[in-house]
PyMOL Python script that loads the backbone (N, CA, C, O; Angstrom):
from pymol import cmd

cmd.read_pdbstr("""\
ATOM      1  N   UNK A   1      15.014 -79.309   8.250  1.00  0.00           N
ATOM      2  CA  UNK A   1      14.780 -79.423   9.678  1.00  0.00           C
ATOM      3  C   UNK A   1      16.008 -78.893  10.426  1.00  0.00           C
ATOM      4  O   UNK A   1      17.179 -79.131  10.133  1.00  0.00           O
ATOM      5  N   UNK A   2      15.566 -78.152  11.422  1.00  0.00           N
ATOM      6  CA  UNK A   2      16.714 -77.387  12.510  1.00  0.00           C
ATOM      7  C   UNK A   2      17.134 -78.611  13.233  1.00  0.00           C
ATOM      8  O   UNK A   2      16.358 -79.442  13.704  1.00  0.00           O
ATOM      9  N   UNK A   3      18.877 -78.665  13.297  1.00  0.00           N
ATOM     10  CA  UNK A   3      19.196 -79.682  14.306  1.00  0.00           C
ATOM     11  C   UNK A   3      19.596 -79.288  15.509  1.00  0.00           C
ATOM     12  O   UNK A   3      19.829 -78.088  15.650  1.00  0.00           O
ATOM     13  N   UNK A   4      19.762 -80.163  16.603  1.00  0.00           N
ATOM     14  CA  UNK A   4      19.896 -79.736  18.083  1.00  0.00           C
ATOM     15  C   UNK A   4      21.045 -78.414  18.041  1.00  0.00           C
ATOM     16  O   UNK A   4      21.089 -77.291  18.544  1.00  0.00           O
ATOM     17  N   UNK A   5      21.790 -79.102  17.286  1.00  0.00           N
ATOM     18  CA  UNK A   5      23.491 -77.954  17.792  1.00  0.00           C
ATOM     19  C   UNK A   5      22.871 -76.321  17.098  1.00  0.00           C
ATOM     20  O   UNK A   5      22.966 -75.243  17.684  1.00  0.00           O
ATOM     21  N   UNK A   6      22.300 -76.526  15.843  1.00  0.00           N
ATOM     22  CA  UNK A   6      21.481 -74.979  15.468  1.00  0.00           C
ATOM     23  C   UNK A   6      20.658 -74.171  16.260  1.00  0.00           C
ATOM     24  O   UNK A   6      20.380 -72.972  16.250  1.00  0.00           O
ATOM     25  N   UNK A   7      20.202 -75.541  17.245  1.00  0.00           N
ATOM     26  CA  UNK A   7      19.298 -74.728  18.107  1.00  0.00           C
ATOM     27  C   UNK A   7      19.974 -74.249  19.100  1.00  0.00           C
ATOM     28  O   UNK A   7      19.747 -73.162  19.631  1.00  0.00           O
ATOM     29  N   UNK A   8      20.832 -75.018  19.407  1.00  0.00           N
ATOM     30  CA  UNK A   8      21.697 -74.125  20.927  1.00  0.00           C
ATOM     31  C   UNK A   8      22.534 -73.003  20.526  1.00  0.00           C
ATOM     32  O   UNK A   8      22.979 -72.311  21.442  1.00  0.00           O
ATOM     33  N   UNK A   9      22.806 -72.721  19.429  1.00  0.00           N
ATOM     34  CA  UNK A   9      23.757 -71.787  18.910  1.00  0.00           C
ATOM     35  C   UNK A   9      22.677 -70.650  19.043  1.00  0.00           C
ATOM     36  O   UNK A   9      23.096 -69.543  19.379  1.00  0.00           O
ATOM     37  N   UNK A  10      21.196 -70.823  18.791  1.00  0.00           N
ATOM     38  CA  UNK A  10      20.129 -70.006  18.392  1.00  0.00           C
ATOM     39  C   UNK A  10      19.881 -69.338  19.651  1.00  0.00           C
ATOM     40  O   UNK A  10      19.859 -68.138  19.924  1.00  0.00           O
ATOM     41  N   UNK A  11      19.682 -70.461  20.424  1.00  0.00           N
ATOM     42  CA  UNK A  11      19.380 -69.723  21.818  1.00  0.00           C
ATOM     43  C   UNK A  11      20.189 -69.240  22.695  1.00  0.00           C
ATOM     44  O   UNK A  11      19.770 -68.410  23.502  1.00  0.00           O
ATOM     45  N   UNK A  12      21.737 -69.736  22.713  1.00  0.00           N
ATOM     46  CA  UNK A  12      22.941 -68.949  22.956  1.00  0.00           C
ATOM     47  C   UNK A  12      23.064 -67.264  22.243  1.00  0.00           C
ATOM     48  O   UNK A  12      23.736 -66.449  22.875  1.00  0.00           O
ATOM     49  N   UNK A  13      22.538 -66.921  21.218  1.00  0.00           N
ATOM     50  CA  UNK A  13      23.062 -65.730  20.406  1.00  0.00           C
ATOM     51  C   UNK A  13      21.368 -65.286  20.680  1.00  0.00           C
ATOM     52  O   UNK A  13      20.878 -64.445  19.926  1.00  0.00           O
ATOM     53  N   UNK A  14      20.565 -65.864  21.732  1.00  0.00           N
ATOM     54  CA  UNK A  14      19.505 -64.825  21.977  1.00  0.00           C
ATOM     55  C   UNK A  14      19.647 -64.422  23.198  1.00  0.00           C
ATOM     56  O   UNK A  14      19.735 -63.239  23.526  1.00  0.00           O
ATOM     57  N   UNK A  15      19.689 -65.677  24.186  1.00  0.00           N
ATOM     58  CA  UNK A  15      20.544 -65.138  25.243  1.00  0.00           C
ATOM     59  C   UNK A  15      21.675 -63.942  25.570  1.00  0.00           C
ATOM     60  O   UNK A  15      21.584 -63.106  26.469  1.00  0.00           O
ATOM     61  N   UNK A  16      22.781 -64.088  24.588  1.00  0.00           N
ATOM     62  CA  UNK A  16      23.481 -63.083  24.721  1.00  0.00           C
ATOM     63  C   UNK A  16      22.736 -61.447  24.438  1.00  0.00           C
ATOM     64  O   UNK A  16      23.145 -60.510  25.123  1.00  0.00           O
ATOM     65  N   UNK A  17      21.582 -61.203  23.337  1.00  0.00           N
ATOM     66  CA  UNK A  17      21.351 -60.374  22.736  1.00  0.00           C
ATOM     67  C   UNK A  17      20.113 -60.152  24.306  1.00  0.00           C
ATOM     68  O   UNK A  17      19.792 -58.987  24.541  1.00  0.00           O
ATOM     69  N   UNK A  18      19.582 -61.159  25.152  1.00  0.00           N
ATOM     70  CA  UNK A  18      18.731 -60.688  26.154  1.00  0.00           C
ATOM     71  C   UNK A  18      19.418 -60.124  27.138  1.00  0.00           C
ATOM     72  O   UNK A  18      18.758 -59.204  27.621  1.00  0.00           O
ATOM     73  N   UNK A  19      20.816 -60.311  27.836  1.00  0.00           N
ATOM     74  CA  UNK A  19      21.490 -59.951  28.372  1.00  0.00           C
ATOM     75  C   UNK A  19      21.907 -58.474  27.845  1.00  0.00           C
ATOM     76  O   UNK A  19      21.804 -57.482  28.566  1.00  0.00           O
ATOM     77  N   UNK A  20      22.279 -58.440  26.812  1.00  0.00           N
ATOM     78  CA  UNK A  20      22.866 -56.715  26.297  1.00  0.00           C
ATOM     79  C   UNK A  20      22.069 -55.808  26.454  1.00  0.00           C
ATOM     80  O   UNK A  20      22.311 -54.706  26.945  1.00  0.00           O
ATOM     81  N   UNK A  21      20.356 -56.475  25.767  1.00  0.00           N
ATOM     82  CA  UNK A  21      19.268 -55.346  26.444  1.00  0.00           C
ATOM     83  C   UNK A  21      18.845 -55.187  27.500  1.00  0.00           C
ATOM     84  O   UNK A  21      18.134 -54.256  27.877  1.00  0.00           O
ATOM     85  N   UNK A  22      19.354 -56.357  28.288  1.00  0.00           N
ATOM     86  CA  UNK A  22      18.796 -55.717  29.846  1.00  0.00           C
ATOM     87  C   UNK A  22      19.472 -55.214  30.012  1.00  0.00           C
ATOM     88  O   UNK A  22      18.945 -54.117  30.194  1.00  0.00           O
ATOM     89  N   UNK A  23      20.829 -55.059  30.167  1.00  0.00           N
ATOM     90  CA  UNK A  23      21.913 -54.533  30.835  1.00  0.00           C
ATOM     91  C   UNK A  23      21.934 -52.987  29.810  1.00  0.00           C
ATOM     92  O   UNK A  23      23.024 -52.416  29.860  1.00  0.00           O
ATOM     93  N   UNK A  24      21.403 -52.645  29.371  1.00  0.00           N
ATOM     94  CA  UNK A  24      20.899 -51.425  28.017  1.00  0.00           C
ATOM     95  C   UNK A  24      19.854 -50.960  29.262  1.00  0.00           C
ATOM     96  O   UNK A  24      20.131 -50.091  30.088  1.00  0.00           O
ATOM     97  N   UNK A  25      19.144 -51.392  29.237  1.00  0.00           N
ATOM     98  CA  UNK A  25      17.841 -51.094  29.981  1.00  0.00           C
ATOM     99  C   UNK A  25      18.199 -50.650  31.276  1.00  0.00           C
ATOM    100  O   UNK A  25      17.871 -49.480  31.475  1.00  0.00           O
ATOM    101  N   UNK A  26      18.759 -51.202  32.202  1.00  0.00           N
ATOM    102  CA  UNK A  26      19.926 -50.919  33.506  1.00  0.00           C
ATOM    103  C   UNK A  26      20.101 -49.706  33.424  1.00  0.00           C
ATOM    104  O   UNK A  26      19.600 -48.905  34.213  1.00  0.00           O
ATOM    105  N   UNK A  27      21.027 -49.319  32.212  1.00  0.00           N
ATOM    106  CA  UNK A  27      22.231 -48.500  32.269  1.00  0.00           C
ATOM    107  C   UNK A  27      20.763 -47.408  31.979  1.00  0.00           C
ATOM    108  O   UNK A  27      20.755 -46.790  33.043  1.00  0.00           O
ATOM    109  N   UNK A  28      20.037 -47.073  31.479  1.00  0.00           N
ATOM    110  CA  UNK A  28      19.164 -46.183  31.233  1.00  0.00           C
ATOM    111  C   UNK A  28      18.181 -46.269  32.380  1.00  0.00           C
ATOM    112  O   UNK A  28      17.336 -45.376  32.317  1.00  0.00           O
ATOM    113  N   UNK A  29      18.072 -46.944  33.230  1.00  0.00           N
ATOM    114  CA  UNK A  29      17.241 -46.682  33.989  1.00  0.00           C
ATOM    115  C   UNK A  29      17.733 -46.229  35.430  1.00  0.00           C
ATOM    116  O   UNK A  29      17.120 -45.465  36.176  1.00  0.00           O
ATOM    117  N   UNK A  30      19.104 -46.918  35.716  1.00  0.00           N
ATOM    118  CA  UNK A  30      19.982 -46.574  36.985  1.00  0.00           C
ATOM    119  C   UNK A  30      20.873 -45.003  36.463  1.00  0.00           C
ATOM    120  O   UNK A  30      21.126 -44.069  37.224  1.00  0.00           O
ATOM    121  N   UNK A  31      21.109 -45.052  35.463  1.00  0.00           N
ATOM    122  CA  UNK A  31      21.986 -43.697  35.026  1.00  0.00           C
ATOM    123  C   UNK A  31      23.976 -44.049  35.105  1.00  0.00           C
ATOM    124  O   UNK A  31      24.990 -43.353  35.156  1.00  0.00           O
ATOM    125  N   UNK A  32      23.582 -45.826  35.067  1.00  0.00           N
ATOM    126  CA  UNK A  32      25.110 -46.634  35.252  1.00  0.00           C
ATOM    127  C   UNK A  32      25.309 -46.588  33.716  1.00  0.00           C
ATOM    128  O   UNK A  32      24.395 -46.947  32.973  1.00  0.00           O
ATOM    129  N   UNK A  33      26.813 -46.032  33.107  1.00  0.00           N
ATOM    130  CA  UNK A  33      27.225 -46.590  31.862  1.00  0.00           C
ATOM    131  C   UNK A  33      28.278 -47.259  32.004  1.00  0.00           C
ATOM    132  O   UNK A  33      29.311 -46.940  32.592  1.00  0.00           O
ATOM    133  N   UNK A  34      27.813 -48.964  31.021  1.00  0.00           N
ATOM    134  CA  UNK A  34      28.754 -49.684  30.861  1.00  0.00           C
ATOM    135  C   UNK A  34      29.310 -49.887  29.616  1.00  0.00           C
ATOM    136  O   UNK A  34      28.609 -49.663  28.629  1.00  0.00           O
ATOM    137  N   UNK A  35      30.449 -50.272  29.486  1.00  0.00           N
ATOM    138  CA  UNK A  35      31.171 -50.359  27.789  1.00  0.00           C
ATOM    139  C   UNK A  35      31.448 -52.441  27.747  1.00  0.00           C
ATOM    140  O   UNK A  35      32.392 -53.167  27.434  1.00  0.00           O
ATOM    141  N   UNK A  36      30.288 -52.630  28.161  1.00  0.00           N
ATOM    142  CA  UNK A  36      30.589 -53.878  27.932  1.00  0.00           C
ATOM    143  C   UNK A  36      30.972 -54.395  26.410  1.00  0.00           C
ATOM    144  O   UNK A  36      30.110 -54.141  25.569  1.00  0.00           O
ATOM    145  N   UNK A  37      32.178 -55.102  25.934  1.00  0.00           N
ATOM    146  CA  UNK A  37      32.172 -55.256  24.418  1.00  0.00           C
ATOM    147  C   UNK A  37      32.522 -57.390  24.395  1.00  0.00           C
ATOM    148  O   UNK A  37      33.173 -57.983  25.255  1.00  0.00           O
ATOM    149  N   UNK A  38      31.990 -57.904  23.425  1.00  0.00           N
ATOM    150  CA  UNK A  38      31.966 -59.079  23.147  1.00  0.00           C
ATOM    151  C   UNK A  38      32.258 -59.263  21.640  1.00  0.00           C
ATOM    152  O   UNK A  38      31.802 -58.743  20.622  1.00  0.00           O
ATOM    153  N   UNK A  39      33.032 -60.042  21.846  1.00  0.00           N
ATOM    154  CA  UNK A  39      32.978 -61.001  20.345  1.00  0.00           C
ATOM    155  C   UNK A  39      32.356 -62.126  20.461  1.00  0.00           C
ATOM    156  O   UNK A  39      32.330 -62.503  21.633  1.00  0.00           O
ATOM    157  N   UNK A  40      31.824 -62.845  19.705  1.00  0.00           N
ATOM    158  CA  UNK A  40      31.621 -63.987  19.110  1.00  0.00           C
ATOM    159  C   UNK A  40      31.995 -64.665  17.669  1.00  0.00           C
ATOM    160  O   UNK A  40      32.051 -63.908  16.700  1.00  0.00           O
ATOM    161  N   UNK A  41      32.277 -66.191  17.470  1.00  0.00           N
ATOM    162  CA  UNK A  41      32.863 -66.900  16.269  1.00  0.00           C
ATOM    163  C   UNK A  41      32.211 -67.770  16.528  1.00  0.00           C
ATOM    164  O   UNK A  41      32.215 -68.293  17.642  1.00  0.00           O
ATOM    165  N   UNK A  42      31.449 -68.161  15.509  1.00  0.00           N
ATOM    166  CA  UNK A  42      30.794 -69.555  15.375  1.00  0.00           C
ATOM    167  C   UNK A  42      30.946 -70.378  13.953  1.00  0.00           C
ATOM    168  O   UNK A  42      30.781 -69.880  12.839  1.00  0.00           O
ATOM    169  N   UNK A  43      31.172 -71.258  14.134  1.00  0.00           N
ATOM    170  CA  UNK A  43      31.134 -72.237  12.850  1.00  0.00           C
ATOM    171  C   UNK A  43      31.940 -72.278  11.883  1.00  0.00           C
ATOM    172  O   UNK A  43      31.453 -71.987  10.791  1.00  0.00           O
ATOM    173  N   UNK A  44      33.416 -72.641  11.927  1.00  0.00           N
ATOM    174  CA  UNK A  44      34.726 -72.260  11.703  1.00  0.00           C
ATOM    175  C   UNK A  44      34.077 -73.825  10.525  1.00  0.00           C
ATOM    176  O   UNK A  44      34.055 -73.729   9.298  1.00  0.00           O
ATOM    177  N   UNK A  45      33.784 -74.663  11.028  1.00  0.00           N
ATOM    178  CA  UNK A  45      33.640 -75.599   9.708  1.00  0.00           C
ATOM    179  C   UNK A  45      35.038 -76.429   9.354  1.00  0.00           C
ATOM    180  O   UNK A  45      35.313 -76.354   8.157  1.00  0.00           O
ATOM    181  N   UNK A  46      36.000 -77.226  10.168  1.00  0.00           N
ATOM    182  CA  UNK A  46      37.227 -77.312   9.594  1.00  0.00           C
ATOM    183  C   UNK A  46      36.998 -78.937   9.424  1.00  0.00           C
ATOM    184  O   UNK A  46      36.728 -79.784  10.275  1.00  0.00           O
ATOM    185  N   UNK A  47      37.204 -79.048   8.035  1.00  0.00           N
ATOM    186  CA  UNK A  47      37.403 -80.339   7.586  1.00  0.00           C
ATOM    187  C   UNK A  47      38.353 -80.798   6.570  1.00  0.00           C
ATOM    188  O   UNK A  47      38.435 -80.052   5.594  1.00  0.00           O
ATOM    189  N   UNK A  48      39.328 -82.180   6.561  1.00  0.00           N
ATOM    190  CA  UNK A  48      40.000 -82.581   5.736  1.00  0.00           C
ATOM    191  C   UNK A  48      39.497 -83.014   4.139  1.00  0.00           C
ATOM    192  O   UNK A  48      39.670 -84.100   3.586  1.00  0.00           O
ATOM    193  N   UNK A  49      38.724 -81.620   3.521  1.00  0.00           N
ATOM    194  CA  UNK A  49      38.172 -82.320   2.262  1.00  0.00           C
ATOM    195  C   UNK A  49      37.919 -81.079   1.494  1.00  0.00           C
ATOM    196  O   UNK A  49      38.114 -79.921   1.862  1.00  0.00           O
ATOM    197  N   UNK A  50      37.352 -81.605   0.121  1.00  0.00           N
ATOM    198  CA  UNK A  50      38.086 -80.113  -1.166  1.00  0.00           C
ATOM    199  C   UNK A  50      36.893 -79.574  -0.586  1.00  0.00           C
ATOM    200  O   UNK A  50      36.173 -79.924   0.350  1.00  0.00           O
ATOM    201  N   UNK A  51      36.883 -78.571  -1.449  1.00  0.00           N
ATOM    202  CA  UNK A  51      36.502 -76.899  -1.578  1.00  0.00           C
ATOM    203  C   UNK A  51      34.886 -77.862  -1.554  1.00  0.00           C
ATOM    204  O   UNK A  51      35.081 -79.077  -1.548  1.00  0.00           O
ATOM    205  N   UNK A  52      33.674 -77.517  -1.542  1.00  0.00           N
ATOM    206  CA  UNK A  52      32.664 -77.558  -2.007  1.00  0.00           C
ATOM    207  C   UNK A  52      32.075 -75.882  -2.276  1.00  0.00           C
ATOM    208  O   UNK A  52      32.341 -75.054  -1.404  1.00  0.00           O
ATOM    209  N   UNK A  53      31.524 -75.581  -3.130  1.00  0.00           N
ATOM    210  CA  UNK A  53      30.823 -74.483  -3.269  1.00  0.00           C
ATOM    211  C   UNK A  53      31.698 -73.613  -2.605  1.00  0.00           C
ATOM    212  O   UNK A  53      32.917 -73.764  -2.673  1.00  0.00           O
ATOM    213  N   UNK A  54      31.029 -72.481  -1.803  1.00  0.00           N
ATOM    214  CA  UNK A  54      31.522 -71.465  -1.103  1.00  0.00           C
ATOM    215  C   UNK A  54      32.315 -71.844   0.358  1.00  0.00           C
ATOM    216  O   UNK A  54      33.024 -71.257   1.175  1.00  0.00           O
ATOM    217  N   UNK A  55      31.758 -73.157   0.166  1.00  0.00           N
ATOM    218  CA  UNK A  55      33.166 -73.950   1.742  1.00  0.00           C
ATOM    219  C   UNK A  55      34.267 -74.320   1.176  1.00  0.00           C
ATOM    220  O   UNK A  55      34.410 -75.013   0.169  1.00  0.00           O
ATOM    221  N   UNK A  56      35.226 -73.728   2.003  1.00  0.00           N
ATOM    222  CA  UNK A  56      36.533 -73.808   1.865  1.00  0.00           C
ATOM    223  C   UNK A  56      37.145 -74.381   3.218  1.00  0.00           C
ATOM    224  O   UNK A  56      38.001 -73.737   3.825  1.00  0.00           O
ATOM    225  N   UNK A  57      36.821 -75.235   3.531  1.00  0.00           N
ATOM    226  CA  UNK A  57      37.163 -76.300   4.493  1.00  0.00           C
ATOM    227  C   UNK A  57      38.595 -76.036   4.931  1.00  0.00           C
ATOM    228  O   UNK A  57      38.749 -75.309   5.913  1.00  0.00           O
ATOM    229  N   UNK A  58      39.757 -76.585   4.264  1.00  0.00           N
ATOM    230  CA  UNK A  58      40.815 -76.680   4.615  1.00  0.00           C
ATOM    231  C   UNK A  58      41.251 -75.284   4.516  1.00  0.00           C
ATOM    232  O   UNK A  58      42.481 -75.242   4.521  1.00  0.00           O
ATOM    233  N   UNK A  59      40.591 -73.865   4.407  1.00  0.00           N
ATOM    234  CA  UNK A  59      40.996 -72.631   4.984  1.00  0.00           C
ATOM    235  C   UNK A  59      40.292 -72.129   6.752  1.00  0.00           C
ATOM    236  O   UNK A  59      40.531 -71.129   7.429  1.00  0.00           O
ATOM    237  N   UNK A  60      39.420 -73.277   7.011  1.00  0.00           N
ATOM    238  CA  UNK A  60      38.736 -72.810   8.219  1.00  0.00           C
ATOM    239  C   UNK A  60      39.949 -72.501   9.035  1.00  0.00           C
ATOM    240  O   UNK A  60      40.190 -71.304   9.194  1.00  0.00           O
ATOM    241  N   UNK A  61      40.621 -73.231   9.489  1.00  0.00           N
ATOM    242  CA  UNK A  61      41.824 -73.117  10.669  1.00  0.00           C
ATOM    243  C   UNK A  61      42.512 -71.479  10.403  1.00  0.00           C
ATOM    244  O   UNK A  61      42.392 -70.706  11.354  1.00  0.00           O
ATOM    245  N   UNK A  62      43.235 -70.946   9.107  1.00  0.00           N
ATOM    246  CA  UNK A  62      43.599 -70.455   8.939  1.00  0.00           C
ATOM    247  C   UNK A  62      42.951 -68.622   8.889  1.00  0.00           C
ATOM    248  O   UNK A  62      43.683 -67.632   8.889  1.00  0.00           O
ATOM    249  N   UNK A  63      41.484 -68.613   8.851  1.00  0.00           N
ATOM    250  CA  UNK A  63      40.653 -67.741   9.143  1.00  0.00           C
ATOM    251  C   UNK A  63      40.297 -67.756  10.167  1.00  0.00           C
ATOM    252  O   UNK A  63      40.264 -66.679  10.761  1.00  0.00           O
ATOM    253  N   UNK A  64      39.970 -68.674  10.684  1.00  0.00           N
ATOM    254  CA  UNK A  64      40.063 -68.887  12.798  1.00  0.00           C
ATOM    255  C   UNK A  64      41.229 -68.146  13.592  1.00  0.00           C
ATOM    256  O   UNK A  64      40.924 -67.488  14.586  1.00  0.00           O
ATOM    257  N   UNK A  65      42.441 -68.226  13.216  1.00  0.00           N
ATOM    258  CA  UNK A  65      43.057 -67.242  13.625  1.00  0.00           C
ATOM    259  C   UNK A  65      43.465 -65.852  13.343  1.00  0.00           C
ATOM    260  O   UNK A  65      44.153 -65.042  13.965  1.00  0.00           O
ATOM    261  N   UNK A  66      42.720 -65.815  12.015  1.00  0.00           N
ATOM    262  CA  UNK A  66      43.226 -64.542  11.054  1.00  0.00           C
ATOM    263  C   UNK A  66      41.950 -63.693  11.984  1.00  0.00           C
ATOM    264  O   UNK A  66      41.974 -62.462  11.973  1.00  0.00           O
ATOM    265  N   UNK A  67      40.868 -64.419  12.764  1.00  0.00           N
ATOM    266  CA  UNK A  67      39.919 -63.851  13.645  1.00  0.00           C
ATOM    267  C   UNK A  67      40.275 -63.802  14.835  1.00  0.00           C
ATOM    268  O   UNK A  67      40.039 -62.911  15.651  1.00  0.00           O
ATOM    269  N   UNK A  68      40.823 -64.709  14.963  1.00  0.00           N
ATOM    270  CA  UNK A  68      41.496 -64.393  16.617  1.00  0.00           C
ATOM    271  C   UNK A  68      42.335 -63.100  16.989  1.00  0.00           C
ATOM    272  O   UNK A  68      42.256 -62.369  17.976  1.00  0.00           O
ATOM    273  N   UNK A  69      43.231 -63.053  15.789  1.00  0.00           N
ATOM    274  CA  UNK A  69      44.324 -62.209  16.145  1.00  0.00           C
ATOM    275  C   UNK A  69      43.605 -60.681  15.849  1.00  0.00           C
ATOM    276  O   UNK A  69      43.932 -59.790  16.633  1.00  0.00           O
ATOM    277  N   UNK A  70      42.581 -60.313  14.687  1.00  0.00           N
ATOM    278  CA  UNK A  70      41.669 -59.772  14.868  1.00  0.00           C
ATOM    279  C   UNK A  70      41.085 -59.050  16.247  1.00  0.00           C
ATOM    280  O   UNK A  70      41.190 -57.918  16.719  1.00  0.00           O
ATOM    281  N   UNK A  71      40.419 -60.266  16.652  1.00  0.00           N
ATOM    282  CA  UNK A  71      39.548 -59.775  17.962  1.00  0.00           C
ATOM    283  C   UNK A  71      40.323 -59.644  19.084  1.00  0.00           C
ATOM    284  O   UNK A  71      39.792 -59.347  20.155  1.00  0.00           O
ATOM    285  N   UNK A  72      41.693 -59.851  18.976  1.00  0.00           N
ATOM    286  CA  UNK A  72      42.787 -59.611  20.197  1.00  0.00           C
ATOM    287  C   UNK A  72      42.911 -58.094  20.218  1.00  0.00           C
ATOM    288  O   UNK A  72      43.069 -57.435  21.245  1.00  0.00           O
ATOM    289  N   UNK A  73      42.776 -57.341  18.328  1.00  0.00           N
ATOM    290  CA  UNK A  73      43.546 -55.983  18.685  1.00  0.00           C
ATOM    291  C   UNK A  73      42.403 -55.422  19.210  1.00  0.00           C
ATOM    292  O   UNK A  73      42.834 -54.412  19.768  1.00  0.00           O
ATOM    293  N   UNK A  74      41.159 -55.457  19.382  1.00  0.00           N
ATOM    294  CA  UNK A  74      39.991 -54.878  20.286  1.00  0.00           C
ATOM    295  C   UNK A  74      40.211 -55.534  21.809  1.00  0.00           C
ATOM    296  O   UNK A  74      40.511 -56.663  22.196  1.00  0.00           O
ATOM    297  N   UNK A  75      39.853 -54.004  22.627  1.00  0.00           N
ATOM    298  CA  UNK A  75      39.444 -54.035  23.775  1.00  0.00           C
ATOM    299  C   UNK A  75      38.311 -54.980  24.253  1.00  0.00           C
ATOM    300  O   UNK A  75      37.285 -54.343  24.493  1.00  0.00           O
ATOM    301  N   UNK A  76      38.172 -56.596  24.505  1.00  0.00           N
ATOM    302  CA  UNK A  76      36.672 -57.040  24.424  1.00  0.00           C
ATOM    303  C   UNK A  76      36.658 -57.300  25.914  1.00  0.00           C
ATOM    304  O   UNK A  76      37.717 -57.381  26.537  1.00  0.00           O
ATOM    305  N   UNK A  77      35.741 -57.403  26.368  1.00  0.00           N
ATOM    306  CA  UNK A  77      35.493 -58.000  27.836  1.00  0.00           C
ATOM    307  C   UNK A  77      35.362 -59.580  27.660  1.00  0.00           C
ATOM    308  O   UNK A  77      35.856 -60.265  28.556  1.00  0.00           O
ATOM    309  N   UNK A  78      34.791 -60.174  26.670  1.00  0.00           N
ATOM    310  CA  UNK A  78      34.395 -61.299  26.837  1.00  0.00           C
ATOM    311  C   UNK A  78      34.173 -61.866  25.000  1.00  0.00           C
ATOM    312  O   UNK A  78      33.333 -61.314  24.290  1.00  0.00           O
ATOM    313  N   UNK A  79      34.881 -62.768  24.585  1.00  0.00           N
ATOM    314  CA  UNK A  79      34.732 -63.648  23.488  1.00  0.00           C
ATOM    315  C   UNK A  79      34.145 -64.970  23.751  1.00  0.00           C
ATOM    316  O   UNK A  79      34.682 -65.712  24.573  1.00  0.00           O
ATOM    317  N   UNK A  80      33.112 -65.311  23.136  1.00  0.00           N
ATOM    318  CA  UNK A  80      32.174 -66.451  22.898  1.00  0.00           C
ATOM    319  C   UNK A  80      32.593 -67.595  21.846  1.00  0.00           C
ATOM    320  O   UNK A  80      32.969 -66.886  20.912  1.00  0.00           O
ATOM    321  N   UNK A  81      32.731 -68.683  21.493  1.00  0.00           N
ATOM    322  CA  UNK A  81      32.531 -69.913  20.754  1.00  0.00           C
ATOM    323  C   UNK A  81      31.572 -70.180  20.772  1.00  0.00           C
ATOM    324  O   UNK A  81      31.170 -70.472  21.899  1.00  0.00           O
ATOM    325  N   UNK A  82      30.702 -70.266  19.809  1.00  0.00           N
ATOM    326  CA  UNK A  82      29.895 -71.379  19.568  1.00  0.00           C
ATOM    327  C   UNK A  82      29.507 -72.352  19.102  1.00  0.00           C
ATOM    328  O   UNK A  82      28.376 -72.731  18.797  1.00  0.00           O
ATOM    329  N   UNK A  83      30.530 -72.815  19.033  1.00  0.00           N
ATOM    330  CA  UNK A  83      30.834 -74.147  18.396  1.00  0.00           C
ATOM    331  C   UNK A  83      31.076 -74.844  16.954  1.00  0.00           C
ATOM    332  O   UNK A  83      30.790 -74.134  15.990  1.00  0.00           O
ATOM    333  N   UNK A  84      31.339 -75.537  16.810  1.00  0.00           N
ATOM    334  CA  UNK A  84      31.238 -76.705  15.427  1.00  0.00           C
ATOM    335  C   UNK A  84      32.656 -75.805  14.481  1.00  0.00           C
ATOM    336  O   UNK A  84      32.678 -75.095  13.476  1.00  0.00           O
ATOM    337  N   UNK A  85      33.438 -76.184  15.201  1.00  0.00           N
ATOM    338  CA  UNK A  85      34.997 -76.267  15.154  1.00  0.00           C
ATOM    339  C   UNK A  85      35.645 -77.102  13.473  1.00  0.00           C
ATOM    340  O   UNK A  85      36.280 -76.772  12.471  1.00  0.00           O
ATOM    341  N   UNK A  86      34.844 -78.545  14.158  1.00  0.00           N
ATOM    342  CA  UNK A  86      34.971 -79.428  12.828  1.00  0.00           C
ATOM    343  C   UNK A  86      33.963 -79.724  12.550  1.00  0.00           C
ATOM    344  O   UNK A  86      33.140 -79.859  13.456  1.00  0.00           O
ATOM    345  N   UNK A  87      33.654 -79.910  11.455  1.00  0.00           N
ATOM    346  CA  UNK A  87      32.591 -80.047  10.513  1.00  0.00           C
ATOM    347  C   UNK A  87      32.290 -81.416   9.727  1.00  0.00           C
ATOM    348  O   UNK A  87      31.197 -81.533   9.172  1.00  0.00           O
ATOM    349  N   UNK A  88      33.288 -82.515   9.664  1.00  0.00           N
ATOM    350  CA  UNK A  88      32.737 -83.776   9.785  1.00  0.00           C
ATOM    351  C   UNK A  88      32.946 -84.324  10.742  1.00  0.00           C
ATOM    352  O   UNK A  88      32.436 -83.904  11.781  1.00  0.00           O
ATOM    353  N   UNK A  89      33.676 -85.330  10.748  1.00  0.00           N
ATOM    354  CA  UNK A  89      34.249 -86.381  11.747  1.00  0.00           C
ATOM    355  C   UNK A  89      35.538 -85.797  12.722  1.00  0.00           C
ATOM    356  O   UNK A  89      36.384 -85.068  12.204  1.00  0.00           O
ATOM    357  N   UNK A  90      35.610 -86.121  13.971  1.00  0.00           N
ATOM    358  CA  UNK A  90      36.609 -85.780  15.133  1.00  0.00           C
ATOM    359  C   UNK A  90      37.987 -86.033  14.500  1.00  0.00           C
ATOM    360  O   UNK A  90      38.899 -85.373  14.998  1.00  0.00           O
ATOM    361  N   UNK A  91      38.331 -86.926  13.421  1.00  0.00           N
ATOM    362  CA  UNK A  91      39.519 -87.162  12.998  1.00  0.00           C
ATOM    363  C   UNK A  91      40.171 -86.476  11.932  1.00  0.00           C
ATOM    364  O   UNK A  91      41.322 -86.400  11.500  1.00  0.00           O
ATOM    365  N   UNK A  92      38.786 -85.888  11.587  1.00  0.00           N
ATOM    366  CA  UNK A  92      39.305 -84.928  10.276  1.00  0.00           C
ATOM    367  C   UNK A  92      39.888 -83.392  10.804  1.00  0.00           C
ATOM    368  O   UNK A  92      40.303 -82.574   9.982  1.00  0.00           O
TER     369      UNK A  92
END
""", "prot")
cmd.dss("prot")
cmd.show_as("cartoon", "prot")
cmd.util.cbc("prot")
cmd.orient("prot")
């Protein structure tokens, strides 16, 4: 079963993708070109606990910025979060 926060992430990353084609659609129909550019990062997953499978928990933080600093050397107009930072509890 899909939970609430999957769903807002879902409809956030359709939203964004309805916005790019209109504004696609705009630019082809007015004869306006825009270089709009975006990043997005979602679901960094950071928790105080071992490895499970292909989660590597206590590397989330450290790939969060290895993305940040990343998406700094691009020109972006606009970077997105979408959430779920930590992945169990607020204390972890």
């Amino acid at each position: 079963m899909v939970n609430l926060n999957q769903q807002v992430k879902f409809l956030l990353v359709v939203i964004i993708w309805i916005l790019s084609v209109n504004a696609s659609l705009c630019q082809q129909l007015s004869g306006y070109q825009s270089d709009l550019k975006i990043g997005i990062i979602a679901d960094c997953q950071y928790a105080d606990q071992p490895t499970q499978g292909l989660r590597h928990y206590r590397l989330s933080l450290k790939k969060l910025n290895q993305c940040v600093d990343s998406l700094n050397k691009l020109d972006l107009d606009h970077v997105f979060h979408l959430g779920d930072v930590i992945d169990q509890h607020h204390a972890s």
